[in-house]
SEFI-777299 format. One record per residue (C-alpha): x, y, z; residue number from 0. Coordinates in Angstrom, 3 decimals, decimal comma. Example, Ala and Ser with C-alpha at 12.3 -4.5 7.8 and 13.67 -1.06 7.14 Angstrom:
<rs>
{X=12,300; Y=-4,500; Z=7,800; pos=0}
{X=13,670; Y=-1,060; Z=7,140; pos=1}
</rs>
This chain:
<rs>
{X=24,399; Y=8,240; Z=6,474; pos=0}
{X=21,663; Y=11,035; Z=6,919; pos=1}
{X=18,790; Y=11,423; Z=4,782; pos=2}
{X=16,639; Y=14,213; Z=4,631; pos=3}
{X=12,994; Y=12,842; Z=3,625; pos=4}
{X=10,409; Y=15,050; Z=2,324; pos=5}
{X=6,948; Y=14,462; Z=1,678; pos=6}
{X=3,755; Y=16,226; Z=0,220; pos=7}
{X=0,642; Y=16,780; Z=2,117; pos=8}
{X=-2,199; Y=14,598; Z=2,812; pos=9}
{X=-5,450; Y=15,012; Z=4,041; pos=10}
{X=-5,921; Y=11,055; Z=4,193; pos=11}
{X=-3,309; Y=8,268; Z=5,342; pos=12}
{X=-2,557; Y=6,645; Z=2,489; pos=13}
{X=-0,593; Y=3,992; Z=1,400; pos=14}
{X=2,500; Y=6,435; Z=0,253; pos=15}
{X=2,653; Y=7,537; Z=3,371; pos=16}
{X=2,733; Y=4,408; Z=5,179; pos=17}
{X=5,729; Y=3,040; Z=3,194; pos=18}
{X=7,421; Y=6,415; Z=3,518; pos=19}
{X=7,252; Y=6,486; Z=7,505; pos=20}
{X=8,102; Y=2,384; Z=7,699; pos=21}
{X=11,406; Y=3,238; Z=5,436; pos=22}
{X=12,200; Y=5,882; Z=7,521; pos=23}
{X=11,611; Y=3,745; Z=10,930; pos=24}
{X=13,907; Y=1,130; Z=9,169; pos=25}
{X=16,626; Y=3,005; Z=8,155; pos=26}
{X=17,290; Y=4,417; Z=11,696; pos=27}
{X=16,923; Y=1,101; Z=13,164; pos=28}
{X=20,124; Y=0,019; Z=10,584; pos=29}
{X=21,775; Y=3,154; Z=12,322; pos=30}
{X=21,152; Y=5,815; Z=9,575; pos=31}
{X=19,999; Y=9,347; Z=10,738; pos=32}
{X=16,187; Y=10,705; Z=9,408; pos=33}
{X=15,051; Y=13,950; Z=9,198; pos=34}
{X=11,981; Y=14,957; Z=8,028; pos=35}
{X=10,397; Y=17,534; Z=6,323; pos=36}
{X=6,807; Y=17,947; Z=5,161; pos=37}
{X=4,175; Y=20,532; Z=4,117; pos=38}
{X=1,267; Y=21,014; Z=6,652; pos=39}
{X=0,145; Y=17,504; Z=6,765; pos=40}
{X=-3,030; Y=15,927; Z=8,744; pos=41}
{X=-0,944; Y=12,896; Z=8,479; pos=42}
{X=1,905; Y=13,734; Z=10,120; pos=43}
{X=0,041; Y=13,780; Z=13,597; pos=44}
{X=0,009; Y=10,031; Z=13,001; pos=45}
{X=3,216; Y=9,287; Z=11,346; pos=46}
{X=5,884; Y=11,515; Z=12,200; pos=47}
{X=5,090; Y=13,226; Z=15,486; pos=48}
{X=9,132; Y=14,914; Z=15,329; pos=49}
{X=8,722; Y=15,671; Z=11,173; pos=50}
{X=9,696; Y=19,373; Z=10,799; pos=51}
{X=6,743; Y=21,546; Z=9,378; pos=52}
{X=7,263; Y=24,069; Z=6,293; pos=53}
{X=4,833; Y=26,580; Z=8,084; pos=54}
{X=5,466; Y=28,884; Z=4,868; pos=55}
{X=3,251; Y=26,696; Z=3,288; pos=56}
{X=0,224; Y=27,748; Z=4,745; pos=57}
{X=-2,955; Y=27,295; Z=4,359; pos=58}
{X=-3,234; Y=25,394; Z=0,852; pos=59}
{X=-6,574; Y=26,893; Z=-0,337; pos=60}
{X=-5,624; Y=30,320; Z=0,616; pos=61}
{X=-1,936; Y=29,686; Z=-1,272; pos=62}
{X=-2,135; Y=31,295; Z=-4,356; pos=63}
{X=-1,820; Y=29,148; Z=-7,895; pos=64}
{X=1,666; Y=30,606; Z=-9,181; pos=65}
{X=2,879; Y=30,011; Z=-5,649; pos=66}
{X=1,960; Y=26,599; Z=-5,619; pos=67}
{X=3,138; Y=25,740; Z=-9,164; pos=68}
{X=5,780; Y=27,976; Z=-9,885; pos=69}
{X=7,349; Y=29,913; Z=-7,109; pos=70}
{X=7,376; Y=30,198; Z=-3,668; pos=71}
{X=10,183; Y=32,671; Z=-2,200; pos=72}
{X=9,160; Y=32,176; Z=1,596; pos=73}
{X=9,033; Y=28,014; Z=1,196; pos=74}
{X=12,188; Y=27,810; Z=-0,860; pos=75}
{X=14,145; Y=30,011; Z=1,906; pos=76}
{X=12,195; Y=28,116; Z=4,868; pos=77}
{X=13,636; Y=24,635; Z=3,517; pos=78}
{X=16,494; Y=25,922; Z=2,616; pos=79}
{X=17,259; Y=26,833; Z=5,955; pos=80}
{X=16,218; Y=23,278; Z=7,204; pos=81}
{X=18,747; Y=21,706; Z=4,765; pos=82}
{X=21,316; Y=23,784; Z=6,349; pos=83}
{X=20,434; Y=22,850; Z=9,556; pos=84}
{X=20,097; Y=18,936; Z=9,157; pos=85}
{X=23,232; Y=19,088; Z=6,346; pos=86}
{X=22,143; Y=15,581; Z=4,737; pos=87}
{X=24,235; Y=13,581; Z=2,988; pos=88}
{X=21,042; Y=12,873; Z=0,190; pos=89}
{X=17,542; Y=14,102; Z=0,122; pos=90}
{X=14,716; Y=11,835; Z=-0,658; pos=91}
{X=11,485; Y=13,089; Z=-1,891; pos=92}
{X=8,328; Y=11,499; Z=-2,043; pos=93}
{X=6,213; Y=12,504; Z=-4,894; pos=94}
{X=6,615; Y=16,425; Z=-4,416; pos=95}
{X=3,075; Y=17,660; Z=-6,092; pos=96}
{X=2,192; Y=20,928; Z=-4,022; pos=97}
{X=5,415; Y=23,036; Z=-4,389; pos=98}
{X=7,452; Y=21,033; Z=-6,980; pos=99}
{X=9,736; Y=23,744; Z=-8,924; pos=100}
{X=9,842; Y=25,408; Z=-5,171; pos=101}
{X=11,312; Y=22,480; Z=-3,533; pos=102}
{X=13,331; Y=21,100; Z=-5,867; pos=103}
{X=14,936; Y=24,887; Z=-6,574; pos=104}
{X=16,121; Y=25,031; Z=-2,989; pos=105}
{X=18,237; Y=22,203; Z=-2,927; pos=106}
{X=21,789; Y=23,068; Z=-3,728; pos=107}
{X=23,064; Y=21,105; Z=-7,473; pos=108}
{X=25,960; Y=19,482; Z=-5,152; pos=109}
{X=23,332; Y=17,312; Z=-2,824; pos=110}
{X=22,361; Y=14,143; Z=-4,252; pos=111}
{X=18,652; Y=13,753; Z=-4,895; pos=112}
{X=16,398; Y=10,976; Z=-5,040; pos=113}
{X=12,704; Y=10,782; Z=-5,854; pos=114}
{X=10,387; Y=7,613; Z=-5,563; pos=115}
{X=6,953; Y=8,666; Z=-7,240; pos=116}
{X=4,251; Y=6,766; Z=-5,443; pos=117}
{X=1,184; Y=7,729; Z=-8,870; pos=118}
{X=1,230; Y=9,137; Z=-11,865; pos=119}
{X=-0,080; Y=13,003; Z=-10,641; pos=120}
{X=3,384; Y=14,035; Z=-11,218; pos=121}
{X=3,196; Y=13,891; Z=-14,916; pos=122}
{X=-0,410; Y=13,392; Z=-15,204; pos=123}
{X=-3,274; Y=15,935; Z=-15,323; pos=124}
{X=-6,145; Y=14,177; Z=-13,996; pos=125}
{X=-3,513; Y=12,395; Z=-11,763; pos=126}
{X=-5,445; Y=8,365; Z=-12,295; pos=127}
{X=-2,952; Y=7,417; Z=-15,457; pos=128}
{X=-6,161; Y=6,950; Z=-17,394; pos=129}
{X=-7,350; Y=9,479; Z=-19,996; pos=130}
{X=-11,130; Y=9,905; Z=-20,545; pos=131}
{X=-11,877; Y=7,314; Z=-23,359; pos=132}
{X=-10,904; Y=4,538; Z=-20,199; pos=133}
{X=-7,095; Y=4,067; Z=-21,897; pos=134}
{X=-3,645; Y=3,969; Z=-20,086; pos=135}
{X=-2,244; Y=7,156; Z=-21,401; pos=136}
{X=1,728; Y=7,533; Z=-21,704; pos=137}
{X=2,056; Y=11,135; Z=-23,108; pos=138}
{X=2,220; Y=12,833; Z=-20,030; pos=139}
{X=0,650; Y=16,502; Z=-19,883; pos=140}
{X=0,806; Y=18,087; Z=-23,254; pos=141}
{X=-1,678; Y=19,390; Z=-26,037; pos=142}
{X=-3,443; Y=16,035; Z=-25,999; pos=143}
{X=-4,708; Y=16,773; Z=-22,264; pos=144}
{X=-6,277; Y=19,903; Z=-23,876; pos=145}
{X=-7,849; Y=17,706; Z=-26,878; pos=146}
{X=-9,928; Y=15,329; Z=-25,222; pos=147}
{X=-11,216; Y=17,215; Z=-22,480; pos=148}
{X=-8,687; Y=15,669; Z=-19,450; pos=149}
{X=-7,735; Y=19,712; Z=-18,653; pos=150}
{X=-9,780; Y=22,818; Z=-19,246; pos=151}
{X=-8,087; Y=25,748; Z=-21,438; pos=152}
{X=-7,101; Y=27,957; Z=-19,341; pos=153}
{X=-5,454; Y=25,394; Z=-16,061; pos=154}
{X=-3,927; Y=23,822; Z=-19,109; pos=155}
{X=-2,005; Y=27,007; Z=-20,664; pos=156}
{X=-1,077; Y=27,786; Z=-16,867; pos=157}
{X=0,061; Y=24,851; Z=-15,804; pos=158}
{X=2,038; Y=23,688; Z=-19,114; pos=159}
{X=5,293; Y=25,663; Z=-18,247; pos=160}
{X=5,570; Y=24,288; Z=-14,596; pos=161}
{X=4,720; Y=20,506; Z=-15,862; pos=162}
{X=7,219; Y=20,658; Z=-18,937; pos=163}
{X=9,924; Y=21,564; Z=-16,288; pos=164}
{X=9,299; Y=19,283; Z=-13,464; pos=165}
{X=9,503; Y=16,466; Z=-17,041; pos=166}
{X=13,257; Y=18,497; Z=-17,911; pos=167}
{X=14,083; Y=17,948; Z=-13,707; pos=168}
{X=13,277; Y=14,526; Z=-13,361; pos=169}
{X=15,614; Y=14,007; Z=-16,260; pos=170}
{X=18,510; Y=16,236; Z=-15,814; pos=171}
{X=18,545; Y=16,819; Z=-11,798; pos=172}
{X=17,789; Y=13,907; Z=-10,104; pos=173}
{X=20,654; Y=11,369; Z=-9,134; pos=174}
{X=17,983; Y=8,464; Z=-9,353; pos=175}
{X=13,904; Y=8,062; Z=-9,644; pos=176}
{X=12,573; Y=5,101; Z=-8,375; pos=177}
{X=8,574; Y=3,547; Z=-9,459; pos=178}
{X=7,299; Y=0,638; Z=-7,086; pos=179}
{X=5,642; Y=-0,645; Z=-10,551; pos=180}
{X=6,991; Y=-1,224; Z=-13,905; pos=181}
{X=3,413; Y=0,230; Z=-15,371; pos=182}
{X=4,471; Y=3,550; Z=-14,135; pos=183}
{X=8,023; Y=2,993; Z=-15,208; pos=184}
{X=6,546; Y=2,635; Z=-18,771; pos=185}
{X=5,123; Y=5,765; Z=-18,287; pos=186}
{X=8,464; Y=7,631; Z=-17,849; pos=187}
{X=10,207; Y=5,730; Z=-19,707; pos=188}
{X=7,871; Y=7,176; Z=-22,593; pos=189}
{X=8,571; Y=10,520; Z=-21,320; pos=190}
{X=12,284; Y=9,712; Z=-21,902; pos=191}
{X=12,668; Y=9,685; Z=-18,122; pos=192}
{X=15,118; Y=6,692; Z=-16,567; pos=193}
{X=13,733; Y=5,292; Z=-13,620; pos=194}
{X=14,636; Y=2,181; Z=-10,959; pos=195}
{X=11,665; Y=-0,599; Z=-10,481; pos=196}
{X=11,811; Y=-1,549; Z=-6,661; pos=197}
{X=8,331; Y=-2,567; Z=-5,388; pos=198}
{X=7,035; Y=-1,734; Z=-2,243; pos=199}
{X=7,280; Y=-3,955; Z=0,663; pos=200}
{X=5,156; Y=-6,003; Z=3,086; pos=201}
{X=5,684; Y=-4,152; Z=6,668; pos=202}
{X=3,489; Y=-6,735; Z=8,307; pos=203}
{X=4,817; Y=-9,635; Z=7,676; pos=204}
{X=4,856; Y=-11,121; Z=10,992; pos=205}
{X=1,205; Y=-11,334; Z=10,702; pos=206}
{X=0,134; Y=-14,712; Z=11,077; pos=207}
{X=-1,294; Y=-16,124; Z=7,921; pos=208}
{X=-4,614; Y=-18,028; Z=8,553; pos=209}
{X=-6,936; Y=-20,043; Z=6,966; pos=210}
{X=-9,674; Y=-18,435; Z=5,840; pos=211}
{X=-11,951; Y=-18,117; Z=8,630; pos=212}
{X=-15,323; Y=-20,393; Z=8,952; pos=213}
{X=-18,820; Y=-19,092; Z=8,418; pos=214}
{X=-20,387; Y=-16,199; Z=6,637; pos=215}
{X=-17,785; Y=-15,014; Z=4,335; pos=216}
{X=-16,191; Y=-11,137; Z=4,284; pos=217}
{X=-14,787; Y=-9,239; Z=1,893; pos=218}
{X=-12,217; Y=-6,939; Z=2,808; pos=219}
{X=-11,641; Y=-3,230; Z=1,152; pos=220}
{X=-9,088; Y=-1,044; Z=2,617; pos=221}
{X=-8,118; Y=2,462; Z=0,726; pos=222}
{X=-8,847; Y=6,219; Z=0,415; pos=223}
{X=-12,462; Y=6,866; Z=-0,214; pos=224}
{X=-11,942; Y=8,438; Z=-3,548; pos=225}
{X=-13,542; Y=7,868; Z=-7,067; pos=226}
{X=-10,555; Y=6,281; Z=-8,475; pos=227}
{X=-10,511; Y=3,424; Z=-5,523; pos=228}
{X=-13,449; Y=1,845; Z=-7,697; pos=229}
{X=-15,656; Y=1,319; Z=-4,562; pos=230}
{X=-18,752; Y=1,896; Z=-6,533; pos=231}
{X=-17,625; Y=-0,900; Z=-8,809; pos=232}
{X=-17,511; Y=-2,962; Z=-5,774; pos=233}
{X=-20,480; Y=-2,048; Z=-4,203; pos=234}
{X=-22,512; Y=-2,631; Z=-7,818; pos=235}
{X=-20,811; Y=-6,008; Z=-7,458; pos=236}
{X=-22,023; Y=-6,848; Z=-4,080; pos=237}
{X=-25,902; Y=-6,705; Z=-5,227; pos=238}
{X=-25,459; Y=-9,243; Z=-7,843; pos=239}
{X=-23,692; Y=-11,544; Z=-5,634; pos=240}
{X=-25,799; Y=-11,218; Z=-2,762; pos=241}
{X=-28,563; Y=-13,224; Z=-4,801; pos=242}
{X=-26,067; Y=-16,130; Z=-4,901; pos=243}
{X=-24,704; Y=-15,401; Z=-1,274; pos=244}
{X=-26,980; Y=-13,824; Z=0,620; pos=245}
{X=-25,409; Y=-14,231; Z=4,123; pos=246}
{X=-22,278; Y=-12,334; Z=2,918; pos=247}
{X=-20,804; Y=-8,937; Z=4,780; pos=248}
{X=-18,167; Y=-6,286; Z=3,389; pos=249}
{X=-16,124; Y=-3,859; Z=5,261; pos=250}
{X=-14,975; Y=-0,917; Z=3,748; pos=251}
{X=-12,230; Y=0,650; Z=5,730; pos=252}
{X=-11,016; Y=4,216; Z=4,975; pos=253}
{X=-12,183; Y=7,668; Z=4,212; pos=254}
{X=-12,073; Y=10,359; Z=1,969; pos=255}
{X=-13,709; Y=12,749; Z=0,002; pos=256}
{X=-16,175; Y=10,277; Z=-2,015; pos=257}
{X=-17,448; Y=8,577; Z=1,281; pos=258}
{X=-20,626; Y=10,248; Z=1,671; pos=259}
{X=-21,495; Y=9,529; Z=-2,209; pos=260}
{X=-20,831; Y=5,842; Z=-1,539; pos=261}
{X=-23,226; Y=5,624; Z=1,374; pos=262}
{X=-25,582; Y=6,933; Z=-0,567; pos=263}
{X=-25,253; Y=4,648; Z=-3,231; pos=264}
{X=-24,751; Y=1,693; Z=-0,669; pos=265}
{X=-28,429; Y=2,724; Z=0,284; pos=266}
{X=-29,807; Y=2,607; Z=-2,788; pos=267}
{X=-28,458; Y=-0,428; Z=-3,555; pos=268}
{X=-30,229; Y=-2,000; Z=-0,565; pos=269}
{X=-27,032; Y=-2,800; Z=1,098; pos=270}
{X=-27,255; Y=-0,931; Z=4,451; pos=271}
{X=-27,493; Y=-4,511; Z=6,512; pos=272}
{X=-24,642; Y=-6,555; Z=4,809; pos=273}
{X=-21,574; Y=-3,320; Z=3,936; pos=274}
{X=-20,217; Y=-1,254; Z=6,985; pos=275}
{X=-18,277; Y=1,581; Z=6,316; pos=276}
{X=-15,590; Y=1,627; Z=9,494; pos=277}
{X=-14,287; Y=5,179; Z=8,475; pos=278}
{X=-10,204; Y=5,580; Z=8,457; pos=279}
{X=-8,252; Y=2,670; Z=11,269; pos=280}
{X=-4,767; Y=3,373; Z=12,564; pos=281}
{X=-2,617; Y=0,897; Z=10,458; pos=282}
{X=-1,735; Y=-0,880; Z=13,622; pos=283}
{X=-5,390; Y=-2,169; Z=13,745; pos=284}
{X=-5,785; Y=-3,811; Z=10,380; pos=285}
{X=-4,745; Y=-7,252; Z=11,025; pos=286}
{X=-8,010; Y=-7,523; Z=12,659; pos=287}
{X=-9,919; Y=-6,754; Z=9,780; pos=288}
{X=-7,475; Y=-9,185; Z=7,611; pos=289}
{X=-7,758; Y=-12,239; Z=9,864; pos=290}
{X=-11,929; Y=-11,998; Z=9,681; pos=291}
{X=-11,987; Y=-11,532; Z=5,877; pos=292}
{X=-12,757; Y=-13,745; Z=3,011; pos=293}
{X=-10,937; Y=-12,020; Z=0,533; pos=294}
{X=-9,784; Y=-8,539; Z=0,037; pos=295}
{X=-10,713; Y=-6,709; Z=-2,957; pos=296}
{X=-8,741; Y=-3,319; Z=-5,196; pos=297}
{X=-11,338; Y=-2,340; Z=-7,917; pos=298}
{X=-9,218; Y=0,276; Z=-8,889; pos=299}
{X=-10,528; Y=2,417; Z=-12,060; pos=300}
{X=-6,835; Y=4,121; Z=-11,706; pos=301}
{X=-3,457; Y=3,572; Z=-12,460; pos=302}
{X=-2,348; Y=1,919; Z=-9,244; pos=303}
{X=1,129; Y=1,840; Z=-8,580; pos=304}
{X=2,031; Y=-1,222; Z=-6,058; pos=305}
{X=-0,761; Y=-1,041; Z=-3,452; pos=306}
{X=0,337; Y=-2,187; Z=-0,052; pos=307}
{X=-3,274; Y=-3,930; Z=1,153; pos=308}
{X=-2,362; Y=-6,318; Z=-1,757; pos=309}
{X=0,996; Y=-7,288; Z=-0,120; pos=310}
{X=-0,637; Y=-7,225; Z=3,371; pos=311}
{X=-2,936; Y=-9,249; Z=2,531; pos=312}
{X=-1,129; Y=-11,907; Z=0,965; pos=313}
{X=1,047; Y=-11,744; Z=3,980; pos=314}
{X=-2,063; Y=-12,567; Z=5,993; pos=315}
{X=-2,885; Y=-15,573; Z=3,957; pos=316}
{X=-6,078; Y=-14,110; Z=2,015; pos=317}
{X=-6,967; Y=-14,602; Z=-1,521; pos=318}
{X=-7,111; Y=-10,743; Z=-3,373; pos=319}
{X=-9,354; Y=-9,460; Z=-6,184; pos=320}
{X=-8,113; Y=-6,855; Z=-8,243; pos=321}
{X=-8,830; Y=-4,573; Z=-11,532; pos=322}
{X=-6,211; Y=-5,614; Z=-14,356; pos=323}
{X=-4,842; Y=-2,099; Z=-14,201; pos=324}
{X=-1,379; Y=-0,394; Z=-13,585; pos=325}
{X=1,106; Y=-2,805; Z=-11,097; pos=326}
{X=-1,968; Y=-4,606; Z=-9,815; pos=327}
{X=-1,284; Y=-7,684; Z=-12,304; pos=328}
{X=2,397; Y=-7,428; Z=-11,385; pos=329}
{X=1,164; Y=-8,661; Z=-7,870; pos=330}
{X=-1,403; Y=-10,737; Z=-8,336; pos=331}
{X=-0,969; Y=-13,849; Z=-10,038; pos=332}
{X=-3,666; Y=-14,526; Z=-11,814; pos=333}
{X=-5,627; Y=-17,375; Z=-10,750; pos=334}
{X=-3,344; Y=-18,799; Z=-8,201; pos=335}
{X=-2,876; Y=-15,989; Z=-5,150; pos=336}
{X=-5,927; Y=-14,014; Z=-6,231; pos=337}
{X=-8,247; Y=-12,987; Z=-9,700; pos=338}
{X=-7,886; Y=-10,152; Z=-11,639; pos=339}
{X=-10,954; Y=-8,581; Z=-13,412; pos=340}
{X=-11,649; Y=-5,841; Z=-16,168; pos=341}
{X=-11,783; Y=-2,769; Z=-14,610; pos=342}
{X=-15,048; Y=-0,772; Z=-14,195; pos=343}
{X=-16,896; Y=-4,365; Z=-14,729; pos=344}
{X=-18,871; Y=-4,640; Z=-11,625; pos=345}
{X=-20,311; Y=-8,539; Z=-13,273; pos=346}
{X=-16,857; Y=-9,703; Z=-14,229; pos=347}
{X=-16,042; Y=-8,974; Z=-10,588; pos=348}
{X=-18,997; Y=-10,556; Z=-9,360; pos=349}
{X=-17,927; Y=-13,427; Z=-11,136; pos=350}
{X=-14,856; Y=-13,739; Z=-9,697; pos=351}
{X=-16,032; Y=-12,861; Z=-6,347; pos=352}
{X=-18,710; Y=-16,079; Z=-6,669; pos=353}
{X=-15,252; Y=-18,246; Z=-7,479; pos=354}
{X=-13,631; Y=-17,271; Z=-4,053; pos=355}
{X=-16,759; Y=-17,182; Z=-2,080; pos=356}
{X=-18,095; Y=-20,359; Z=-3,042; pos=357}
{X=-14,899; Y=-22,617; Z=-3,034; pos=358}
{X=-13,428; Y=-22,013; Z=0,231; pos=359}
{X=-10,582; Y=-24,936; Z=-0,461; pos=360}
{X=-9,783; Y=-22,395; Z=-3,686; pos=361}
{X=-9,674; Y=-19,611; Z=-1,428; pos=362}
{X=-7,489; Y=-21,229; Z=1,568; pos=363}
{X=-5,051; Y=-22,124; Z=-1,652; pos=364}
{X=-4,744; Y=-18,596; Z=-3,130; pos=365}
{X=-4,549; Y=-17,805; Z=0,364; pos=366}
{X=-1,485; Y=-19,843; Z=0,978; pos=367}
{X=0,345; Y=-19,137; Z=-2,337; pos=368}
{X=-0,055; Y=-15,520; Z=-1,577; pos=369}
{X=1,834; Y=-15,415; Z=1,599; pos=370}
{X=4,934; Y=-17,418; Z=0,130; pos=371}
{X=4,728; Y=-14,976; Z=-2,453; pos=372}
{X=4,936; Y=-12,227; Z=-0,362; pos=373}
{X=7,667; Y=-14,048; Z=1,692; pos=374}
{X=9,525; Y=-14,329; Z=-1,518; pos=375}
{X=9,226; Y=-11,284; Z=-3,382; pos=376}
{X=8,071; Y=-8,280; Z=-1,123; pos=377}
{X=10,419; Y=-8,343; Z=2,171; pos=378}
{X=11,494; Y=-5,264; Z=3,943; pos=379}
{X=15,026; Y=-6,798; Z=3,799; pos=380}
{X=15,091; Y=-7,040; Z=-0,098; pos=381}
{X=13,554; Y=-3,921; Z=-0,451; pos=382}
{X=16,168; Y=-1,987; Z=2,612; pos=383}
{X=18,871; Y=-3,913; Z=0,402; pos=384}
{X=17,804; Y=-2,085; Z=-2,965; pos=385}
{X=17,456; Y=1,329; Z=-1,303; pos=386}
{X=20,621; Y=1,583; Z=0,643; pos=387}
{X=22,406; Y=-0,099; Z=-2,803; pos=388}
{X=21,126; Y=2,856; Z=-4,620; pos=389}
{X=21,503; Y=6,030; Z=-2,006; pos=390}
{X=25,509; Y=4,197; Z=-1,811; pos=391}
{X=25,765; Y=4,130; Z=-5,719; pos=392}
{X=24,310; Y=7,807; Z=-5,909; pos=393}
{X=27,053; Y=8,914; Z=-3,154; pos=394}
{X=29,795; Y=7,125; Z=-4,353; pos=395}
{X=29,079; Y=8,722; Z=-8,611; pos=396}
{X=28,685; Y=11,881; Z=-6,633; pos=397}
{X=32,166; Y=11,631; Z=-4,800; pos=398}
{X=34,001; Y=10,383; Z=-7,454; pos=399}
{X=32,408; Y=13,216; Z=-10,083; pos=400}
{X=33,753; Y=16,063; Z=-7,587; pos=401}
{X=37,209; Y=14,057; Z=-7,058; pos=402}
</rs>
């Protein structure tokens, strides 16, 4: 089987594209053929050093908006030329946010086409799954974006077209959509939009799981540096604790465009000698930073989909905190491989980071039942199993339909 993959740009490594490169690097190694396609990407240098580049894209800032979200002649005859020259047997996209319409126009109605939407930008606005009163919102982008303030006037009228297309696509012209988290399967479903559950998987699980180390206790963050990430939360968290534990230490791993506002509110916290901001690691270095923590910690404000640093470190054998938001409570079970807390409640997660952090017997438990969890439910084989089941079941409807 070959399967062209395509994938939107990123500026930071992320989780989505982690899981996209790791299914690609399994499905050759089970003898399938990958080719892939992406948009000018910063993360490609790291990921997919022979991924073909859709040069018409440009320069994304200089790109203008009905080019972006409507249509983009160069870009839809640049990857259609691609398609011609890889002739796939399925494409796979991977969220598809900068050129959506474009993309998805230049792929011929008899090639099968898949989607797995890694967040809820797609079909949300302000892209967290959250609307501005702090509620899950499952009305996707209509005049209710405009009412309470989530879209200004005029991107709304602009972009209402485009985003009331991509909803008609999703249901009409894709062969299957696939969500790594029911809570963003609700969200389709809403928008009358079938989708497939299959939840991410744990590429690392021949990490070692170990007990939670001795001595000052760590906790772990790993994620883009974003708003959404709820790092603040964290960090607001850390000063309350600190009067309970003061020998504690945090690494924050990642980077993005918030990092500079969280050093300075790290600083005025007074918490330049206990939180060290690493900046972005390859992925291949992490299990470093799992094996010394305590506990890693997601205080998401966002709609999270099915983070992988959950899975990982479960894997590892570490208890996780996490915000009870989106498919973060589908993970964590609460109160026996990690705690879940309200999210944007910087003293409910200090409570629950004084439970791990002062019980190290609770911890090495939540540690263990994590990593059979993750042995149980989040394997690469399971998940390889679902995928290939669906791209056969999508080939074989296809055949049968033109026989």
């Amino acid at each position: 089987m070959k399967v062209l993959m395509f994938h939107d740009d990123s500026n930071v490594l992320g989780g989505a594209e982690q899981y996209r490169r790791e299914l690609a690097c399994r499905l050759e190694a089970l003898g399938h053929e990958v080719f892939t396609v992406a948009c000018q990407d910063k993360a490609v240098a790291a990921l997919d050093r022979g991924a073909r580049i859709l040069r018409s894209a440009g320069d994304l800032e200089r790109t203008g908006r009905f080019k972006r979200v409507y249509f983009h002649p160069g870009l839809i005859s640049e990857f259609r030329a691609l398609l011609s020259e890889a002739k796939p047997d399925l494409v796979h996209l991977h969220n598809n946010l900068l050129f959506p319409l474009s993309i998805i126009s230049a792929i011929p109605l008899a090639l099968p086409l898949v989607q797995t939407i890694h967040d809820c930008r797609i079909v949300c606005p302000n892209g967290s799954g959250i609307d501005v009163t702090g509620e899950v919102c499952l009305l996707g982008h209509g005049m209710h974006c405009l009412r309470i303030g989530c879209l200004g006037r005029r991107s709304f009228w602009f972009r209402l077209p485009a985003r009331k297309a991509l909803e008609f696509l999703l249901r009409r012209r894709f062969d299957r959509v696939i969500v790594p988290s029911k809570a963003l399967g609700e969200i389709f479903s809403h928008l009358g939009i079938a989708t497939e559950h299959v939840p991410n998987f744990v590429s690392r699980l021949d990490v070692e799981a170990s007990p939670v180390p001795d001595g000052a206790p760590k906790i772990l963050f790993i994620g883009s540096l974003f708003p959404g990430k709820g790092v603040h939360v964290l960090l607001r968290a850390l000063r309350e604790v600190l009067k309970d534990v003061p020998e504690l230490t945090a690494d924050i791993v990642g980077s993005g465009p918030a990092e500079e506002e969280l050093l300075k509110l790290s600083k005025e916290l007074g918490l330049q000698e206990c939180v060290r901001f690493t900046g972005g690691v390859p992925p291949e270095r992490l299990k470093q930073y799992y094996t010394r923590a305590t506990v890693l910690v997601l205080p998401a404000t966002i709609l999270e989909n099915c983070p992988l640093v959950l899975l990982e470190a479960m894997a590892a054998g570490r208890p996780v905190i996490g915000s009870r938001v989106g498919g973060i409570p589908e993970i964590i079970v609460d109160g026996e491989t990690g705690l879940l807390f309200e999210p944007n409640n910087s003293t409910d997660l200090a409570d629950k980071l004084r439970i791990v952090l002062q019980n190290r017997q609770r911890a090495n438990e939540m540690g263990i039942k994590g990593r059979q969890r993750a042995e149980q439910e989040y394997t690469a084989e399971a998940h390889m199993k679902r995928i290939l089941g669906i791209y056969t079941q999508v080939l074989t409807k296809r055949s049968a339909s033109n026989n």
